[in-house]
C-alpha positions in Angstrom: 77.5 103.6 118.2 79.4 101.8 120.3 83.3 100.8 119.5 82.9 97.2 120.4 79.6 96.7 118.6 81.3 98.1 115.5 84.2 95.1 115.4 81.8 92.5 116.1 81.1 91.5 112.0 84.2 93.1 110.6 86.7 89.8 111.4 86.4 86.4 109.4 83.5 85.8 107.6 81.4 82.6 106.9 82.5 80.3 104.3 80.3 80.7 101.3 79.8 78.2 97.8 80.7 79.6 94.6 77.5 80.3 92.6 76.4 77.1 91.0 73.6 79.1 88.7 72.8 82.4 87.2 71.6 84.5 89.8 68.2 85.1 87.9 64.7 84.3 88.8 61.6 85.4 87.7 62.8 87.5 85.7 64.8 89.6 88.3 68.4 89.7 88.4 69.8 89.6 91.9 73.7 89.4 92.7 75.1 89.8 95.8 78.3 91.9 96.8 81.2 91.6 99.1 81.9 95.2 100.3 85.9 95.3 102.1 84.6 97.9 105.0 81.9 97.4 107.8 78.3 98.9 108.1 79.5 101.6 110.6 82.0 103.3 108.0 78.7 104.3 106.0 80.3 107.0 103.8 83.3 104.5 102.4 80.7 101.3 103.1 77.9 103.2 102.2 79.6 103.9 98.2 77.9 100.3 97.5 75.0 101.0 98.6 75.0 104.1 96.6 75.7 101.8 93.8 73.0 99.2 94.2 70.2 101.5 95.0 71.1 103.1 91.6 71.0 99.9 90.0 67.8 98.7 91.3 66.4 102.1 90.6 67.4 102.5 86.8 66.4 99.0 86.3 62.9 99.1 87.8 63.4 96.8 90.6 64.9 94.4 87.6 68.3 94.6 88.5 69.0 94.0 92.4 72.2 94.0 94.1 72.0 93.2 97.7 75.1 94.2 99.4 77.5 92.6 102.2 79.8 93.6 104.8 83.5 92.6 105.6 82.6 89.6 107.1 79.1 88.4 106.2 80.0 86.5 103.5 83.9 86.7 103.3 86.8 88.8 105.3 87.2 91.9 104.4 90.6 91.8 102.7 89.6 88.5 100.4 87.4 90.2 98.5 89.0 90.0 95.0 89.2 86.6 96.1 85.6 85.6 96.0 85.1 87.7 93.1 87.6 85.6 91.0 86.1 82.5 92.0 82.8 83.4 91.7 81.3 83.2 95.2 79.8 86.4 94.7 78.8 88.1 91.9 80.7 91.5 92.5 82.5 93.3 95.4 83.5 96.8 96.7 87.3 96.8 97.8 90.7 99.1 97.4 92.7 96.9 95.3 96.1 98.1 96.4 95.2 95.7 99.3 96.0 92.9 96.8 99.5 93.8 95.8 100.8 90.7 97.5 99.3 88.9 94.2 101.1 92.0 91.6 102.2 94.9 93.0 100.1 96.6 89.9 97.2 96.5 91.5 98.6 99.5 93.9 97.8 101.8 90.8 93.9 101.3 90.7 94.1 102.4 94.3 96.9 104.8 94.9 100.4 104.9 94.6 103.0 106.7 97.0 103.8 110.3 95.7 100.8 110.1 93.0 97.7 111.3 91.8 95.1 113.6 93.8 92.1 112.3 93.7 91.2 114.6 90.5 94.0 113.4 88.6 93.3 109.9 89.7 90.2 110.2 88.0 91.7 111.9 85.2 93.9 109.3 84.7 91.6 106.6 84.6 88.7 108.4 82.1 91.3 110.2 80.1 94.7 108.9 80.7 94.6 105.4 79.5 94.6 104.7 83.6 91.4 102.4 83.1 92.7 100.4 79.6 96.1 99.3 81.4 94.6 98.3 84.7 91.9 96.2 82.3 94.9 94.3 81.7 95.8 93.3 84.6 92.4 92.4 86.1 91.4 90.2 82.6 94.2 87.9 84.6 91.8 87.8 87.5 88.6 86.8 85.5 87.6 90.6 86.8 86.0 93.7 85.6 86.6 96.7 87.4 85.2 99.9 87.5 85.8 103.4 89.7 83.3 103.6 92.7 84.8 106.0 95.1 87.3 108.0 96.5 88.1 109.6 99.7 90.6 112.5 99.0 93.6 113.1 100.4 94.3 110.5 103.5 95.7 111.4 106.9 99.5 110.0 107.7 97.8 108.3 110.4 97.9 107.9 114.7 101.5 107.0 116.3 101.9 106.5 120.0 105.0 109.1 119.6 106.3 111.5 118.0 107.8 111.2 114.4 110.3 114.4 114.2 113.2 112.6 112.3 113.5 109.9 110.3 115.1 107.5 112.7 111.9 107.9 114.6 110.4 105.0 112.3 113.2 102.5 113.1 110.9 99.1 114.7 107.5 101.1 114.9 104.6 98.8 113.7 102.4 99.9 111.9 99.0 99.4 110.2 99.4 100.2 106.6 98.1 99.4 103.3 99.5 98.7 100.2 102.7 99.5 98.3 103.2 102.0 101.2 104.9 99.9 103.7 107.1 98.1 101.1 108.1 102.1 100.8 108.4 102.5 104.4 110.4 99.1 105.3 113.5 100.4 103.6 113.5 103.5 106.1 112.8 100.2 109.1 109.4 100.6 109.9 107.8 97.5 110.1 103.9 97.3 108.5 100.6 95.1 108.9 98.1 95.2 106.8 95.4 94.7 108.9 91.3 95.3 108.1 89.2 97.9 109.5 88.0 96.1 112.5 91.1 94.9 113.9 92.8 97.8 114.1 91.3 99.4 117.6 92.4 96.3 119.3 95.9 96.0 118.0 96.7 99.8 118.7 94.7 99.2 121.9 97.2 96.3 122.8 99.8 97.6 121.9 100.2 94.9 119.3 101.2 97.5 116.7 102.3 101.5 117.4 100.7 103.3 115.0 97.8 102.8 112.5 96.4 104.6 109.3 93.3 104.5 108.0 91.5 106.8 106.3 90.8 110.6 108.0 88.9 112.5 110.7 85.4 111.2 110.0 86.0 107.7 110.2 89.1 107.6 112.3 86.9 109.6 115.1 84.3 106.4 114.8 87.0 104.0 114.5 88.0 105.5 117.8 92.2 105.8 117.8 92.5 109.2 119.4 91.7 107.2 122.7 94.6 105.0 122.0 97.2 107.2 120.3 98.0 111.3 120.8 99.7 112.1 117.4 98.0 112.6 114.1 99.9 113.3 111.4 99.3 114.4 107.9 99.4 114.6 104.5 99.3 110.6 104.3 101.8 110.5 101.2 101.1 107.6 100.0 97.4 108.4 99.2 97.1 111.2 97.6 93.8 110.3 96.1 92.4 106.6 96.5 90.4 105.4 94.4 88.0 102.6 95.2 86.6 100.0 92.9 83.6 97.8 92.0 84.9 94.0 90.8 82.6 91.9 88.7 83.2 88.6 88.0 83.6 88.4 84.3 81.5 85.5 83.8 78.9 87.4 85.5 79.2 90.8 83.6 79.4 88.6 80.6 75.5 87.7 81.4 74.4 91.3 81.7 72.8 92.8 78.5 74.4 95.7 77.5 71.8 97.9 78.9 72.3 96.4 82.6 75.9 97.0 81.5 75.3 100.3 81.4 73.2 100.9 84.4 76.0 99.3 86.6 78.8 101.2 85.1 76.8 104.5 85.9 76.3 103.9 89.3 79.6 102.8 89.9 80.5 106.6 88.8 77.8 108.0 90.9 79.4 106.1 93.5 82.5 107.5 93.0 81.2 110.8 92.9 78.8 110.7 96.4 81.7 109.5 98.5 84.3 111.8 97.6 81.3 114.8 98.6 80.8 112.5 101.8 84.2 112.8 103.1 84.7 116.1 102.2 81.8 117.4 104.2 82.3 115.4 106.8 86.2 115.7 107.8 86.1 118.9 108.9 83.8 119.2 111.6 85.4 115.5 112.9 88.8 117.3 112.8 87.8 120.0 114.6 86.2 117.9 117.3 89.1 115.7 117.3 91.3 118.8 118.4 89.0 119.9 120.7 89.4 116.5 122.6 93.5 116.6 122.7 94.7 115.2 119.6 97.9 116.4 118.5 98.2 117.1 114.9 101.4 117.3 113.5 102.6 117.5 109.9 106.0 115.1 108.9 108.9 116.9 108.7 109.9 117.9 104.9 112.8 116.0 106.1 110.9 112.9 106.6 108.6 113.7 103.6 111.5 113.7 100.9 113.5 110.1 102.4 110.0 108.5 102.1 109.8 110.0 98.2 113.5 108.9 97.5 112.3 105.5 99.1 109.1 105.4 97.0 111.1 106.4 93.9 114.2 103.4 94.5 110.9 101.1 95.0 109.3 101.7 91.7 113.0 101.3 89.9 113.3 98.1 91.6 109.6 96.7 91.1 109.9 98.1 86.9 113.0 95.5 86.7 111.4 92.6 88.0 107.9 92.8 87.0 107.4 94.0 83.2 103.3 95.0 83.6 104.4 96.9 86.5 106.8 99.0 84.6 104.3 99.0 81.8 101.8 101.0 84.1 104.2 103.0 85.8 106.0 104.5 82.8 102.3 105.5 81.9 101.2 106.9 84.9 104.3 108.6 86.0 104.2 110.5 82.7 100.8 111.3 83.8 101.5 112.3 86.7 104.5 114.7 86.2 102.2 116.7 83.7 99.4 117.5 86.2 101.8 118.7 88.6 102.7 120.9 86.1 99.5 121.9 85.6 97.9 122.0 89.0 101.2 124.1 90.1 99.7 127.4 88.3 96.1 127.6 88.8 94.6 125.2 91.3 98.1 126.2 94.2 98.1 129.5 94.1 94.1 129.5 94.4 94.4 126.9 97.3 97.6 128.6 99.0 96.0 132.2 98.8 92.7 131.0 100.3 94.6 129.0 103.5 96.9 132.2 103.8 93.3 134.8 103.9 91.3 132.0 105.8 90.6 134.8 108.9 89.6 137.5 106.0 87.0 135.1 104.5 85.7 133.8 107.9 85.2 136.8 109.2 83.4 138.3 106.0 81.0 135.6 106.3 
């Protein structure tokens, strides 16, 4: 696929009416959703389709969900937007890209120093993660519901080298979410900027470094023409999650049965794109390498000022904003017990198997 046929449909969509009926005829339910990514992403695009194809299926062609790119029917990052007002019936979107509305939304996503994407999922099934976000989206007229993840992120492409932490001072950068509130107090400067505007911007020169997601899309996405360094882990996703928004009214008109469909494919969603990206990264990284990227890993120096950043952030975002703290108090609790737990079984597993990698390689 070509680069330039990728951005083409991933800018500013057409304007589109709020629904004036149901979305029912002859019998057939038919909604239409507003995906946040472009057609060429297919593994984090591709999570809705997973969805709606499970939907139509289970229903026996009752139930159809016809799906939209960033762009088609609204940008990319107004999603929640046209699910609130009802010009679509649902959407497929990160909703830490909304945190300009509450910064609480960075939670259903990922938050800075959090949750793997295990624990994310954890928290959301059995650590009250999915009741206290409920909250917060009931002010949206919103339902949402897990319907993806992509692991662990990549700390992104910079023109130069990051080695200290004064090596952020003025870069721009494309960043999502509460992460560049995090990194503005250590002077790097972020955009939030969607999928198919970041080549150009890099390109330009318009901004210095960009993050997206990790070697399988950022190969198609095409930023190791434009930028050298690739660093890791991206600390500010440790495991993001992305959602499926209904427009209450319209989940409201669903018998419980279609309720349950959709909920269900929204988790088998979640599961297929979290397999997706793991099978794919690694042969992407490897090709990446092979090309003349430079990976590089941030400095633990670097590492812990953007964690005492992240961690004076919260403290400050708890005193002004009392849902916030709510959530956080909740999750951070969370949090700090599967550390615990994932320091005895799941590290040493996972640090003796990087340590023996030539043993098992060669073995099989």
């Amino acid at each position: 696929m070509k680069r330039r046929k990728f951005i083409v449909g991933a800018g500013v969509g057409m304007a589109a009416a709020p629904l004036a009926a149901p979305a029912i005829a002859q019998g057939v339910i038919r909604w239409r959703l507003a995906s946040s990514f472009p057609k060429s992403l297919d593994t984090i695009y591709g999570a809705a389709e997973v969805l709606a194809k499970r939907v139509q299926e289970s229903s026996g062609g009752k139930f159809e969900i016809r799906v939209f790119a960033a762009g088609e029917i609204v940008p990319g990052l107004q999603v929640l937007d046209a699910v609130q007002a009802g010009t679509v019936e649902c959407g497929h979107t990160a909703n830490y890209y909304y945190v300009g509305k509450d910064p609480t939304f960075a939670f259903d996503t990922a938050v800075p120093f959090g949750l793997n994407s295990r624990q994310q999922t954890a928290w959301m099934i059995a650590g009250g993660g999915q009741q206290l976000m409920t909250e917060l989206f009931k002010a949206y007229n919103v339902v949402a519901l897990p319907a993806g993840n992509t692991g662990c992120q990549m700390g992104g492409w910079f023109r130069k080298e990051i080695k200290e932490v004064g090596d952020l001072q003025g870069v721009k950068m494309r960043i999502g979410g509460f992460a560049g509130q995090v990194l503005t107090k250590l002077g790097l400067v972020p955009q939030q900027l969607a999928a198919g505007d970041i080549y150009p911007a890099l390109e330009k020169g318009t901004i210095d470094a960009a993050e997206w997601v990790g070697p399988y899309d950022d190969e198609k996405l095409g930023f190791n023409k434009v930028a050298p360094f690739y660093y890791y882990p991206g600390w500010w996703e440790g495991g993001p999650q992305l959602s499926a928004i209904v427009n209450d009214k319209a989940w409201d008109s669903l018998s419980a049965d279609n309720k349950s469909l959709f909920i269900s494919a929204s988790w088998e969603a979640h599961a297929v794109m979290q397999a997706r990206y793991d099978a794919q990264n690694p042969a992407a990284l490897r090709r990446l390498i092979a090309g003349g990227t430079k990976l590089r890993a941030f400095s633990p120096d670097v590492m812990r000022a953007c964690l005492n950043a992240a961690n004076e952030l919260y403290e400050e975002t708890s005193a002004k904003n009392p849902l916030f703290k709510k959530v956080y108090e909740s999750w951070r609790g969370f949090r700090n017990n599967q550390i615990d737990w994932f320091k005895v079984a799941e590290y040493h597993f996972d640090i003796f198997m990087n340590q023996n990698a030539t043993v098992t390689r060669r073995r099989t």
